[in-house]
N, C-alpha and C positions, 0 to 999 in steps of 0.2 A: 324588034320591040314594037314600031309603030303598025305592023304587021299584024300582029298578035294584039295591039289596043284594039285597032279597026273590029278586027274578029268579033273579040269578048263585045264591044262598045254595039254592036250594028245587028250581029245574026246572034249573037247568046248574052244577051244583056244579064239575064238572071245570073248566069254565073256568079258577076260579081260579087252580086247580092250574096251568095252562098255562106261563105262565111259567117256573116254577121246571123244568118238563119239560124246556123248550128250553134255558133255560140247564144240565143236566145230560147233556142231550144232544151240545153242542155243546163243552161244558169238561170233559167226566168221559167218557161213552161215547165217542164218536169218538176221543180220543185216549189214552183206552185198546185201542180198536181199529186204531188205528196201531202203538202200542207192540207188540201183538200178534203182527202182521201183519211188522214188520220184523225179527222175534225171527226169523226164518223165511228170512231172506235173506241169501243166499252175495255179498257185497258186496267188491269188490278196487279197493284203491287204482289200479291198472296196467289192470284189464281191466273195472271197473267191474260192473253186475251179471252174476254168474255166472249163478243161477238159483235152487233150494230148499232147504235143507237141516234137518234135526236136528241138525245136529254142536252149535251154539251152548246146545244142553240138554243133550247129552253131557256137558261140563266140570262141571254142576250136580252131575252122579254122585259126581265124584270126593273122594275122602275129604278134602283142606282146603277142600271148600267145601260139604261136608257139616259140616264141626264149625265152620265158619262159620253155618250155621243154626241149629245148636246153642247155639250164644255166644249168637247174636240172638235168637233163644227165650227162654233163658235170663235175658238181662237184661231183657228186655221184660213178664215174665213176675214176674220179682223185683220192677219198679219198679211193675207195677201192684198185685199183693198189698201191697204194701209202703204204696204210696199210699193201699192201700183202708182197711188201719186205723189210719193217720194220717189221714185226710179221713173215717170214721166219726164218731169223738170229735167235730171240730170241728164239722162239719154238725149235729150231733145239737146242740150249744153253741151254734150261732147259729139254729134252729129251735127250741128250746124255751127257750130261756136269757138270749137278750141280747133287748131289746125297745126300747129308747130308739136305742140305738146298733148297729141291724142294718145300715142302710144304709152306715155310715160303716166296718164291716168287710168286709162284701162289697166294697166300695169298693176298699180295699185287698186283695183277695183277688184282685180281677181285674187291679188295676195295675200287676203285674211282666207282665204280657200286652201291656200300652202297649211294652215294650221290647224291642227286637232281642237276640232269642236269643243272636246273637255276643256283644252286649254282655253278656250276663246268665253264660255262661260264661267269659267273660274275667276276669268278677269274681269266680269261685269259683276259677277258676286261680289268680289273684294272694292267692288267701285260703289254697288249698290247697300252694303251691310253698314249698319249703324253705325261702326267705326272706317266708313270709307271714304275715300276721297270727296266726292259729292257733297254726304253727309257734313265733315268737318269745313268745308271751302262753305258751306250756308249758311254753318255755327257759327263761322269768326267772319260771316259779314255780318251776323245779327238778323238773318231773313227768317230763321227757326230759333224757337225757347232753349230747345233741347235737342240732340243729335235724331236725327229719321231714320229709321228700320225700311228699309223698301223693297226689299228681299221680300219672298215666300208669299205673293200673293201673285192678283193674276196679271196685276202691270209690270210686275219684274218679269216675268213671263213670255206677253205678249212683248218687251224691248229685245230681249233676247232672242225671241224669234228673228222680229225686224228685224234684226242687226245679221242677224245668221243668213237668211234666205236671200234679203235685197240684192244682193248678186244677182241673182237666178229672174230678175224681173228686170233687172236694166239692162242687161245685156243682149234678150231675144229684143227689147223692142231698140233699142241700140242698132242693131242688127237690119231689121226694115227699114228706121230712121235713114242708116247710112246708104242702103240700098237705092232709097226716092230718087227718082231721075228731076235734076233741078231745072230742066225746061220744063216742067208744070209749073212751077213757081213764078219764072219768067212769063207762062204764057199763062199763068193769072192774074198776075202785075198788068201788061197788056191788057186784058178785059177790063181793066178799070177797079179791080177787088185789091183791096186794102189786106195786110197783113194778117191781122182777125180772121177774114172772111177765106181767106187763103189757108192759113191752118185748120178753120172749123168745118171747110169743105172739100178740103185738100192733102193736106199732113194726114188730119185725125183720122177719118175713114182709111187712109192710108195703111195709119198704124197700127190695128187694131186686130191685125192677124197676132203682131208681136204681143197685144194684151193679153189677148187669149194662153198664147204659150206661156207669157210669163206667168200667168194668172193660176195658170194647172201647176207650171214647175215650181211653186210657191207653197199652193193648196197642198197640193199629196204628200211631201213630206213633211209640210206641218203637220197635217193633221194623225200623222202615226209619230210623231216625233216624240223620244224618250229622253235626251239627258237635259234638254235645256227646260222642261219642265220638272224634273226629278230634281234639279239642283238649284233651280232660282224658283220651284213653284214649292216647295216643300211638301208636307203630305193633310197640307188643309183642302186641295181641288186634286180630284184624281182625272188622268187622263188617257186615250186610248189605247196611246204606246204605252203609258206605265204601267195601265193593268194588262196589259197582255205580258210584258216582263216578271211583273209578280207571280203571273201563273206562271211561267216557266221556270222562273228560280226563287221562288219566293215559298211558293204551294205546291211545288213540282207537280200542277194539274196539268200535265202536257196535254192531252187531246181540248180541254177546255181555250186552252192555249192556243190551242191549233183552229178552232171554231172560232174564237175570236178575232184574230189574226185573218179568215175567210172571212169574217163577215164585214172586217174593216175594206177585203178587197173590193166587195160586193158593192158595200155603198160606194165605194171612189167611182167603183166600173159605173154606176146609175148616177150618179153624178157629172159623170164623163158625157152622161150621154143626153145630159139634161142641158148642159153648155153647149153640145151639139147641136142641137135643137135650138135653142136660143140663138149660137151663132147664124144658124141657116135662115132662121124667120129674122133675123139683125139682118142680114144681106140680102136678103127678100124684100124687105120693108125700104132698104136706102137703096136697092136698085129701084122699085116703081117710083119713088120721090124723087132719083134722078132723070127718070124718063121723062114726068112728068113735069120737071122744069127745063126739059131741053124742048118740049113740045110747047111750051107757052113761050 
C-alpha cells in the first residue's frame, strides 16, 4: 500500500483527482449543459419541437424580472454580510477561546444541517406568525397593543436565510482561524503590538481567504434559494428560485425555465469573477502597504 501511495502521490498525482472529475462531469457539467442547450428550444405542446430561439431570454429583459434579480441580489447579498459578522465573533470564540469543549460546539454548529430545511423553516414560521411564540411572550409583557404578524415580508425572509446559511460562514473561516500558526502572535507580542494591532494586522489579513469562501458559500445558494422565501416570504416579493419553480411547475414553461435557471448561472459565474478581481487588487494593495512599512 505505501508502495502504491508513493506511486499515485509522486509520478501520477492526477489519478487521484480522477474520480472527483468524473463524478463532476457527469452531475455538474453535463447537466448543466443540458440546461443550457434546452434554454434555446422553441418546444409546443401541439407541434412539439419547433426549432431555435432567443425569445426564452427576451422575458429576462423585462423590468419585473429585472427587479426580480434585484430582490435576489439583494437578499443574498444582505444574508451573506450579515452572516459574515455574526460567524466572525463566533469563529474567532471557538479558535482561540474554547479548548475543552470545541468539539462538543462545532457539534452543534453543524446539527441544524442533520435537518430538512422544510422542517427548519416551519419552525421559524410557527415562531414568527401572529399566534407564535415571539408574538404571545411580547403580548404578556405589554412591549405590543396587539399580537405581531412577522411572517411574509422581507425580514422573516432575510432571518430565515441567516439562520439557514450561518453554518456555511463560520465554519471556512473557523477553519483558517484554527490553522494560524501562534508564534506570530508571540512574535507580535515581542515587537511591542498590543492585541488590536496584532489582530488588525495579523489575524484579519490572515483570515480573509476564509471570508471570501464563506462569503461565496453563503451568496450562491441564497441567492437561487426557494423554500425559505416561498414559506416565510409569502407571494408579496417574488424571487429568483421562486420564479424559476413556478415556470417549471406552475406554467409548465420549461425552456423559459430552463433560460432562467442559465441566466441565474450566468450572473453567479460574473459575479465570481468580480470577487476575483476584487480579491487580487485586495492582495495587491495589502502586499505594497506591507512592503512599504517594512521599508520605513
Amino acid at each position: 500500500m505505501g508502495f502504491l501511495k508513493r506511486i499515485l502521490q509522486e509520478e501520477y498525482p492526477y489519478l487521484l483527482a480522477f474520480p472527483a472529475i468524473i463524478w463532476q462531469i457527469f452531475f455538474l457539467y453535463i447537466p448543466l449543459l443540458v440546461i443550457f442547450i434546452f434554454s434555446f428550444r422553441d418546444y409546443s405542446e401541439s407541434y412539439g419541437f419547433i426549432g431555435w430561439t432567443f425569445s426564452h431570454y427576451e422575458r429576462i429583459l423585462k423590468p419585473i424580472y429585472l427587479h426580480v434579480v434585484f430582490n435576489s441580489f439583494y437578499l443574498a447579498f444582505a444574508t451573506a454580510v450579515i452572516c459574515m459578522f455574526i460567524a466572525y465573533p463566533v469563529a474567532y470564540f471557538l479558535a482561540f477561546r474554547v479548548r475543552r469543549l470545541k468539539m462538543f460546539f462545532l457539534f452543534l454548529l453543524v446539527l441544524p444541517s442533520w435537518t430538512n430545511i422544510i422542517v427548519e423553516v416551519y419552525a421559524w414560521f410557527f415562531l414568527l406568525e401572529k399566534r407564535g411564540l415571539i408574538s404571545r411572550v411580547l403580548y404578556s409583557l405589554n412591549i405590543i397593543s396587539q399580537p405581531l404578524h412577522m411572517v411574509n415580508n422581507t425580514f422573516s425572509v432575510l432571518l430565515g436565510m441567516i439562520y439557514c446559511f450561518l453554518p456555511f460562514m463560520i465554519l471556512p473561516i473557523y477553519i483558517i482561524l484554527e490553522k494560524t500558526d501562534r508564534k506570530l502572535f508571540e512574535a507580535s507580542a515581542d515587537l511591542g503590538a498590543s492585541k488590536f494591532v496584532t489582530f488588525r494586522r495579523v489575524i484579519f489579513p490572515l483570515s480573509l481567504p476564509g471570508m471570501y469562501t464563506g462569503f461565496l458559500l453563503v451568496f450562491v445558494p441564497a441567492f437561487g434559494e426557494f423554500a425559505v422565501p416561498a414559506l416565510l416570504g409569502g407571494a408579496k416579493k417574488a424571487f429568483w428560485g421562486t420564479v424559476i419553480v413556478d415556470k417549471f411547475l406552475l406554467l409548465r414553461e420549461w425552456e423559459t425555465g430552463f433560460a432562467f435557471a442559465s441566466a441565474g448561472i450566468l450572473f453567479l459565474l460574473l459575479f465570481f469573477l468580480f470577487v476575483y478581481v476584487f480579491v487580487l487588487i485586495s492582495k495587491k494593495i495589502f502586499k505594497n502597504r506591507f512592503s512599504m512599512r517594512i521599508e520605513e
